[in-house]
C-alpha positions in Angstrom: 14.5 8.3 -41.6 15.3 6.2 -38.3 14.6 7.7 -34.7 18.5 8.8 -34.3 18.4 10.0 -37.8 15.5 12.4 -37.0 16.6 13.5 -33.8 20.5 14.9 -35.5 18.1 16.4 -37.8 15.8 18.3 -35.8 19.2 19.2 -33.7 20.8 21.1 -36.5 17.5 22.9 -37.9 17.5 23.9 -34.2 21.5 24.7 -33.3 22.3 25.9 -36.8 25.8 24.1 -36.7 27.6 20.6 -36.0 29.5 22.2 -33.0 26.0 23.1 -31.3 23.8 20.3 -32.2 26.3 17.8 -31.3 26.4 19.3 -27.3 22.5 19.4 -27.4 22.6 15.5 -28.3 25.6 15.0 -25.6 27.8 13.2 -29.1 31.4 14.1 -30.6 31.0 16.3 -33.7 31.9 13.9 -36.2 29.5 11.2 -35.1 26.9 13.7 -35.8 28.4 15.1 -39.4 28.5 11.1 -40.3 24.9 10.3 -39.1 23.5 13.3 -40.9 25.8 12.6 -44.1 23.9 9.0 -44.2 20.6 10.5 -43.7 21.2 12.6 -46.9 22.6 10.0 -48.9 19.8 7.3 -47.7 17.2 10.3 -48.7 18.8 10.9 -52.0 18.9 14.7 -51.5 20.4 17.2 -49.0 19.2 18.9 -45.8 21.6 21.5 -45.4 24.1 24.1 -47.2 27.0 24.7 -46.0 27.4 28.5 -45.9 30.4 29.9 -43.5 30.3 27.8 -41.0 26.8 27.4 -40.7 24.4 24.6 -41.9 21.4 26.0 -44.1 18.8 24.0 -44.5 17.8 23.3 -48.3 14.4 24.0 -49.4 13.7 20.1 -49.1 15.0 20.2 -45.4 12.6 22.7 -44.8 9.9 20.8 -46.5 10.3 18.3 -43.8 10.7 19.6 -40.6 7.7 20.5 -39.4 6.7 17.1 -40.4 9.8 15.5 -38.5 9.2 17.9 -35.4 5.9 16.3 -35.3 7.1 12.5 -35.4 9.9 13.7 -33.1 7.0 14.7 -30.9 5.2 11.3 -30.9 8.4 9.6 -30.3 8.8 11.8 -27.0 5.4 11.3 -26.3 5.8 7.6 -26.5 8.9 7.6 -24.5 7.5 8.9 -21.8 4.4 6.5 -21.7 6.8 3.9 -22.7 8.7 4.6 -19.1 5.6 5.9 -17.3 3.8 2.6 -17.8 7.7 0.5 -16.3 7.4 2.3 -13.6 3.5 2.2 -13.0 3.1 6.0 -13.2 0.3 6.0 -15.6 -2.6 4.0 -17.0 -6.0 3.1 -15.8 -7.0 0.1 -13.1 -9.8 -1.2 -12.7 -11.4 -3.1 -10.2 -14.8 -4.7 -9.3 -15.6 -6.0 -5.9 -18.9 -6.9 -4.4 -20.0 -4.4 -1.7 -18.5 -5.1 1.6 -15.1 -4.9 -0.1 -15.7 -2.0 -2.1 -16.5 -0.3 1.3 -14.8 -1.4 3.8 -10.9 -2.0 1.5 -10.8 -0.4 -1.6 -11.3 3.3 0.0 -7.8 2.4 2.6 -6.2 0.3 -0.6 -7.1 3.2 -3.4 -6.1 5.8 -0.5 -2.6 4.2 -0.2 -2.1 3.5 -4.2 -3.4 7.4 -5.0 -0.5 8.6 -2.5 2.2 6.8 -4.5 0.9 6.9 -8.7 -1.5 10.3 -8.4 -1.5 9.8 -12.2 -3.0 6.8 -12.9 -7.1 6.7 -13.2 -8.9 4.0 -10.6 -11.9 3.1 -11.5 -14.5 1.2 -9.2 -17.5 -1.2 -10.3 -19.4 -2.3 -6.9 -21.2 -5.7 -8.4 -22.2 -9.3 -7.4 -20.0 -11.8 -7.7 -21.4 -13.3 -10.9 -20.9 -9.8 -12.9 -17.6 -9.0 -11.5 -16.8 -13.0 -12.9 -17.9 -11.5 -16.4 -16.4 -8.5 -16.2 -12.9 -10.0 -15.3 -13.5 -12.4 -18.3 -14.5 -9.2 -20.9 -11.3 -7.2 -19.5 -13.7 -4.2 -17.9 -12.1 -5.2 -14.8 -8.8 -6.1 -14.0 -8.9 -7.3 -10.4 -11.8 -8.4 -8.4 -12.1 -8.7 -4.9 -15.1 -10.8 -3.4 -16.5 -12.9 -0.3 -16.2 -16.1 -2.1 -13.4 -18.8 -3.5 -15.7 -20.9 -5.3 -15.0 -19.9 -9.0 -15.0 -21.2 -11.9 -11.7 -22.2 -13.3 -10.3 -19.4 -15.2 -10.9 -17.7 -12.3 -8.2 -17.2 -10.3 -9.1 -16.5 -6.5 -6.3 -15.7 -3.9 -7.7 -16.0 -0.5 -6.3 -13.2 1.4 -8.7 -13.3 4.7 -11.7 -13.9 6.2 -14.6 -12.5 8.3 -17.6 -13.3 10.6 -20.7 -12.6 11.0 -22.4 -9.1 12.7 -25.5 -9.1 13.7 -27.5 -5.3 13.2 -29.9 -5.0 15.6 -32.8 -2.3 15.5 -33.2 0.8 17.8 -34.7 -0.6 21.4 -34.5 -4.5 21.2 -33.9 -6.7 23.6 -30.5 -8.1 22.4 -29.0 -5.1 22.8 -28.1 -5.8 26.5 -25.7 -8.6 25.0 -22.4 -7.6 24.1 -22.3 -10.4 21.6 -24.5 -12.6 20.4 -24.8 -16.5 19.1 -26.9 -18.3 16.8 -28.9 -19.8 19.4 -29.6 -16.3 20.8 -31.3 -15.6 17.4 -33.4 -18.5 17.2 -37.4 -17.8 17.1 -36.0 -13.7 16.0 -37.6 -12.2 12.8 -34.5 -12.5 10.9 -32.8 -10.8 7.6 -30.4 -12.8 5.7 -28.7 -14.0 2.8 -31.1 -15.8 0.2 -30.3 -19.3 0.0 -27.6 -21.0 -2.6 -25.1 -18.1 -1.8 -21.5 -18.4 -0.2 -23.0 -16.9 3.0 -26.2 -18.6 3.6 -24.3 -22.1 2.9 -21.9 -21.0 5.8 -24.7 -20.2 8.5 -27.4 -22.9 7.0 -23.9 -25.3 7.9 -22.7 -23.6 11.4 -26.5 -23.6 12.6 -27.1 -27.3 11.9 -23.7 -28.2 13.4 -24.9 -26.4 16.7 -28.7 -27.5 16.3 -30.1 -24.4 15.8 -32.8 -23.8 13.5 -32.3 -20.4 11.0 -35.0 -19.5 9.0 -34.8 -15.7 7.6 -38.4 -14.0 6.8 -36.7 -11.7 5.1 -34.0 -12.7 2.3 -31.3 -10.0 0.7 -28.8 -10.3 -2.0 -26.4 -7.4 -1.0 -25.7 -7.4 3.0 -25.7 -3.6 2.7 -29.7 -3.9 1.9 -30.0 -4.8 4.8 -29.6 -1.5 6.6 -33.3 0.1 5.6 -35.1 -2.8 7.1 -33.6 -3.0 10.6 -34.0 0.7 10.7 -37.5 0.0 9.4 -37.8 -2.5 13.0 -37.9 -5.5 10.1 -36.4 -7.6 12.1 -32.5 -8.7 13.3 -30.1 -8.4 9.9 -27.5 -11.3 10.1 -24.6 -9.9 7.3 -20.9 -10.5 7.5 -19.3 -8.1 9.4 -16.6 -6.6 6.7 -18.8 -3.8 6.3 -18.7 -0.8 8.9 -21.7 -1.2 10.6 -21.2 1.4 13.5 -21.6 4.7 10.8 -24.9 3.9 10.2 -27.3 5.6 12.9 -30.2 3.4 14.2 -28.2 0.1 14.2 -27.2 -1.5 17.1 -23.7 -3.8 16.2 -23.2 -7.5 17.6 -20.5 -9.9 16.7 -22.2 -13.5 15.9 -19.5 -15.5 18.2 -19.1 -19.4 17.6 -20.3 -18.5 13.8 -18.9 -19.8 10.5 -16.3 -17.4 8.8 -16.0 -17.3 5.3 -13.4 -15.9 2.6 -12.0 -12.9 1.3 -10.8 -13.3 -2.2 -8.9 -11.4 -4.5 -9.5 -12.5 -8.2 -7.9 -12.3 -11.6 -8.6 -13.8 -14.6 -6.5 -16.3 -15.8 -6.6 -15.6 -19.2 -5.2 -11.8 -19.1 -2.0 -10.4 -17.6 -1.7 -7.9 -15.5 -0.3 -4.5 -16.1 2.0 -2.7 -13.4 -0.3 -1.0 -12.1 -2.5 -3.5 -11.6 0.1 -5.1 -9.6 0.7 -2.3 -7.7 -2.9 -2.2 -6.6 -3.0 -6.5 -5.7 -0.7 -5.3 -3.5 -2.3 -2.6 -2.4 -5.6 -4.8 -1.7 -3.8 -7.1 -0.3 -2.4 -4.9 2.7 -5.3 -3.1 3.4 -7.3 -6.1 3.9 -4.8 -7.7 6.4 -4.8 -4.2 8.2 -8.7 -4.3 8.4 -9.1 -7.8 9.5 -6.4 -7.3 12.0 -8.1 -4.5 13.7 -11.3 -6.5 13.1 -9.8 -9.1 15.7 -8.2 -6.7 18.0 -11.8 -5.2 18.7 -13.1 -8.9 19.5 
């Protein structure tokens, strides 16, 4: 019984006669009586009696139906998700991003997505860049967004910005008179940083030689959002990129690193998985609220 065959069917069980299940289904009575007449002789028994007027279902019509409600069901059911998933109104996205993306975007990109699909489930991974490579490859994650373009090949990486440097300060230093700092002003500092061989460290180990300063952290982090505890702690000057938002954490004073290297925003994919419509939907999504955030990063410069 084919999907148009079970619909007339469950349509008449329902109505009682032609006349009525033909209006519920929106088709001319004897399109209806001719679909039904091939179900029966495709099923090699009847459905219905024909009893003054009315259709009454045979004891093998009633057999079926509670079966044939239930595929008609599923078939709904599907329909639905069928459309649901065209127009991006259900499903699950995922996405992994180290943390100064997963802070600083995803809450304005996930905010904006949310308002427009309420049904679909987000879910967030905050990971370094090497796990959220893996995770794209396994399919845990659909999108990844990360401070770095260097990838390996089936790894897409779409640049869609890029930031400076901040420089976190702790309570009562000196440098706090400065309304900006450089990377000469840090030389001879007790300084936090990015451990070497990293995206990050590369840029500034590059920038300071370029401008003959000499950078050499005491005190080496993987995650710029480590660094937080040990300037409060009076560790020593934190030198992190300046995605994150510094200013709501108490105890910190903010600097921008002026004349500093920059370094790349990326949105990834892997190259070896599509992307569903929702996922699409959040790309874009990512995409704007990182141009919104870097655009009021340079208005506050």
């Amino acid at each position: 019984m084919r999907a148009r065959q079970l619909e007339v069917f469950i349509a008449v069980m329902r109505a009682g006669t032609v006349t009525a299940a033909a209006r519920m289904l929106n088709i001319s009575q004897p399109a209806l009586s001719q679909i039904l007449l091939h179900t029966e002789d495709e099923l090699g028994f009847t459905l219905f009696e024909r009893v003054k007027g009315r259709l009454r279902p045979t004891p093998e019509g009633l057999e079926i139906f509670a079966d044939a409600e239930r595929l008609s069901a599923g078939l709904d059911g599907l329909r639905r998700k069928t459309t649901d998933l065209r127009l991006g109104r259900t499903g699950l996205v995922r996405v992994a991003a180290s943390p100064p993306p997963a802070m600083a975007i995803l809450p304005r990109a996930f905010t904006a997505f949310r308002a427009q699909h309420p049904d679909i489930l987000l879910r967030s991974h905050s990971a370094p860049i090497a796990a959220i490579v893996d995770m794209l490859r396994a399919g845990d994650a659909s999108l990844g967004v990360a401070m770095d373009d260097r990838l390996p090949p089936d790894i897409e990486a779409e640049v869609i910005g890029s930031i400076g440097f901040a420089c976190l300060l702790p309570a009562g230093h000196a440098l706090q008179s400065r309304t900006e700092l450089t990377l000469a002003d840090l030389a001879g500092e007790e300084l936090i940083s990015y451990r070497g061989n990293t995206r990050p460290a590369d840029e500034l180990a590059h920038a300071a030689r370029a401008q003959g300063v000499a950078l050499s952290p005491s005190l080496e982090i993987d995650a710029s959002i480590s660094a937080v505890g040990f300037v409060q702690a009076g560790l020593g000057i934190a030198l992190v990129d300046a995605l994150l938002p510094w200013q709501r954490f108490a105890g910190l004073g903010v600097r921008p690193l002026v004349a500093g290297p920059e370094f790349p925003v990326a949105l990834l994919t892997s190259r070896n998985r599509a992307l569903s419509r929702a996922d699409e939907m959040m790309r874009d999504e990512i995409r704007t609220a990182c141009s919104a955030i870097l655009h009021e990063h340079r208005a506050k410069a």
